[in-house]
C-alpha positions as CSV (number, residue, x, y, z in Angstrom):
1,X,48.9,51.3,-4.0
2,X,46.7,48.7,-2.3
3,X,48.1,45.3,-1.6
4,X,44.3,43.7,-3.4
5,X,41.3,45.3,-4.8
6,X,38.0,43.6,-4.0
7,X,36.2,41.9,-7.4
8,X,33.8,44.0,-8.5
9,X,30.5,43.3,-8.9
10,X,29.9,42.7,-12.6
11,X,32.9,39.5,-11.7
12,X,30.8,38.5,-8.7
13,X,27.1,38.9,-10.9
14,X,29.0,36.5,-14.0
15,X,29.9,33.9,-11.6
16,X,26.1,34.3,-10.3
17,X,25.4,33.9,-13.9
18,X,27.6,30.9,-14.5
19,X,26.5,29.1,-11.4
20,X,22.4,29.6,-12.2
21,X,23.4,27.7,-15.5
22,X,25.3,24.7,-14.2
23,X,22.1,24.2,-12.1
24,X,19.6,24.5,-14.6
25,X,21.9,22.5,-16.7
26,X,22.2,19.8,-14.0
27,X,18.4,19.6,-13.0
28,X,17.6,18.8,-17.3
29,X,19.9,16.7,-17.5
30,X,18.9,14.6,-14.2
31,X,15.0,15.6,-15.3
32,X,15.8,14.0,-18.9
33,X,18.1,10.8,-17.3
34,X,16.3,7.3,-18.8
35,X,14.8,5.4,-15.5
36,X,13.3,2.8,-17.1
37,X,14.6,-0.4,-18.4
38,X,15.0,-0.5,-22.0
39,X,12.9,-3.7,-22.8
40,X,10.0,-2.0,-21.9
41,X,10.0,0.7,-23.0
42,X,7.2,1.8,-26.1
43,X,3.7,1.3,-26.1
44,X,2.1,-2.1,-25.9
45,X,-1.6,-3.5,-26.0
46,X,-2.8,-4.7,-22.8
47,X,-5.4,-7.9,-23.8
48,X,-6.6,-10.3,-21.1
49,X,-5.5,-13.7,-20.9
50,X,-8.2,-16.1,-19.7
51,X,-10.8,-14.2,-22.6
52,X,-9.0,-12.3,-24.8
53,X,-10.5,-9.3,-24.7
54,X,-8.5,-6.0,-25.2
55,X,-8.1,-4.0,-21.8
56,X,-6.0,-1.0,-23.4
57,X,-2.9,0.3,-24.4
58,X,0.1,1.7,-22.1
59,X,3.1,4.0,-22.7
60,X,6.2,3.3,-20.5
61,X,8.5,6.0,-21.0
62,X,12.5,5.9,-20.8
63,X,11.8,8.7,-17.6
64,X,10.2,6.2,-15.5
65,X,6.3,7.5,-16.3
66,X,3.7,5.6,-17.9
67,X,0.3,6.7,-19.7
68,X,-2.2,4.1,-19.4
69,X,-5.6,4.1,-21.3
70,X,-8.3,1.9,-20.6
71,X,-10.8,0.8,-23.2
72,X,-13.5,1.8,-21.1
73,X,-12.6,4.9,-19.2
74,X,-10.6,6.5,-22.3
75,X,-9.0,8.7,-20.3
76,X,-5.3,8.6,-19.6
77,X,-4.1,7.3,-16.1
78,X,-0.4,8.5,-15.7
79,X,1.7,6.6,-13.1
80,X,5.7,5.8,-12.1
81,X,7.1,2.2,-12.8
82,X,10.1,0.2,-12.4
83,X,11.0,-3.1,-13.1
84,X,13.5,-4.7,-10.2
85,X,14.4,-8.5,-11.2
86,X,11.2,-9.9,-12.1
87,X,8.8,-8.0,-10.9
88,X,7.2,-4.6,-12.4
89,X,6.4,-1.6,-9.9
90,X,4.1,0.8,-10.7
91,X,2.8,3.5,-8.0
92,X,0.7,7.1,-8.5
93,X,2.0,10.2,-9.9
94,X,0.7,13.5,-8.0
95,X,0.4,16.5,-9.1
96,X,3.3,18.5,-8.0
97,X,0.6,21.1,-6.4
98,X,-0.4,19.2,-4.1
99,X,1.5,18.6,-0.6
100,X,2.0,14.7,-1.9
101,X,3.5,15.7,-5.2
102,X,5.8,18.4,-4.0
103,X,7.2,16.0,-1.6
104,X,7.6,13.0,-3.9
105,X,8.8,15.8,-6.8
106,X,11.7,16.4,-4.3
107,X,12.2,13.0,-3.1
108,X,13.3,12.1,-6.9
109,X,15.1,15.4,-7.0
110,X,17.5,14.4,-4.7
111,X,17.5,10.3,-5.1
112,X,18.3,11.6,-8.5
113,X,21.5,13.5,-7.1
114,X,22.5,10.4,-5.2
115,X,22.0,8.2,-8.2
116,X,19.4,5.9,-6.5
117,X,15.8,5.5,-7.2
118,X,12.1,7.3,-5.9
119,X,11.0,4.7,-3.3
120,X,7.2,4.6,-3.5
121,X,5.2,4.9,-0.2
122,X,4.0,1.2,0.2
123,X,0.7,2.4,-0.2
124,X,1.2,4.3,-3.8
125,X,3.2,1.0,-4.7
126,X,1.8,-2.0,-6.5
127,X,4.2,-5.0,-7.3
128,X,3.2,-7.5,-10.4
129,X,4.9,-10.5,-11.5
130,X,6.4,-10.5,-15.5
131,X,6.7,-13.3,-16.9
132,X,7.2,-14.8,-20.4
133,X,9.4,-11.4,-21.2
134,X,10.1,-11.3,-25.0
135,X,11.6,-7.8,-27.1
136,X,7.4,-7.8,-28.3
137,X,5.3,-9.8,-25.6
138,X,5.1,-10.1,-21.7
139,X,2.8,-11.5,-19.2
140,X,2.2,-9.0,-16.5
141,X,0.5,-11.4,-12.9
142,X,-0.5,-10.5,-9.8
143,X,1.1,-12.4,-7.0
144,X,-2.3,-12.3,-4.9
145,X,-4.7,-13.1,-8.0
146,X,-4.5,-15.9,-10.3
147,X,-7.3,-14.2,-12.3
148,X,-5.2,-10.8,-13.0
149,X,-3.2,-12.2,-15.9
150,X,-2.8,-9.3,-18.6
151,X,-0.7,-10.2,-21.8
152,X,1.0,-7.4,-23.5
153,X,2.6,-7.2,-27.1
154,X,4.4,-4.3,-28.5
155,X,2.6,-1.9,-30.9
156,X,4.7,-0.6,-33.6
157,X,5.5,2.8,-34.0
């Protein structure tokens, strides 16, 4: 009789099995985890303020993306944002292909893990000053422009 037989190898392959899930569990769940702050959140009209004239429509997502599309260009322009006191942070999105993207895809990976957030490069960042923040209307300024003044209202859904 032998004082312990070693697990076989179906046991070792199920706990494999069960580990692979927690971490694709995990990694959804972090993936899926709302970033953004609530108030935001939706998709708004973008008109300027010293003419009125319609600049375009954003998306800011719960996951801490936005969609952007100008009335001009028409084509969307995807980018992070957060929103830390008073002031709204918005920096690039890269395509995880490229060596940029893989590295900012993994910085958010783990500041995900640690519970903080992506800190943008200082060149990808660009701060703007919100103002006049209502659940349907805000005034987005820049700090080094008093001509940038962008006024956006919610658009139903």
């Amino acid at each position: 009789m032998e004082p312990s037989t070693p697990p076989t190898k179906k046991r070792r392959r199920r706990w494999l099995v069960v580990a692979f899930v927690l971490v694709l569990v995990t990694t959804a769940a972090w993936w899926c985890w709302p970033r953004g702050d609530a108030r935001f959140v939706g998709k708004w009209r973008m008109v300027w303020q010293k003419d009125s004239s319609v600049y375009g429509t954003v998306t800011f997502r719960s996951n801490g993306t936005a969609s952007q599309v100008d009335s001009i260009a028409r084509e969307p322009h995807r980018y992070s944002w957060r929103v830390q006191d008073e002031t709204l942070i918005v920096g690039s999105v890269f395509p995880a292909a490229t060596p940029v993207g893989l590295r900012h895809m993994l910085a958010a990976f783990f500041c995900g893990f640690r519970g903080g957030t992506v800190s943008l490069d200082s060149n990808d960042a660009s701060t703007m000053l919100l103002s006049e923040i209502s659940s349907d209307r805000f005034v987005i300024r820049r700090p080094e422009s008093s001509e940038f003044n962008l006024i956006l209202t919610r658009i139903p859904e």
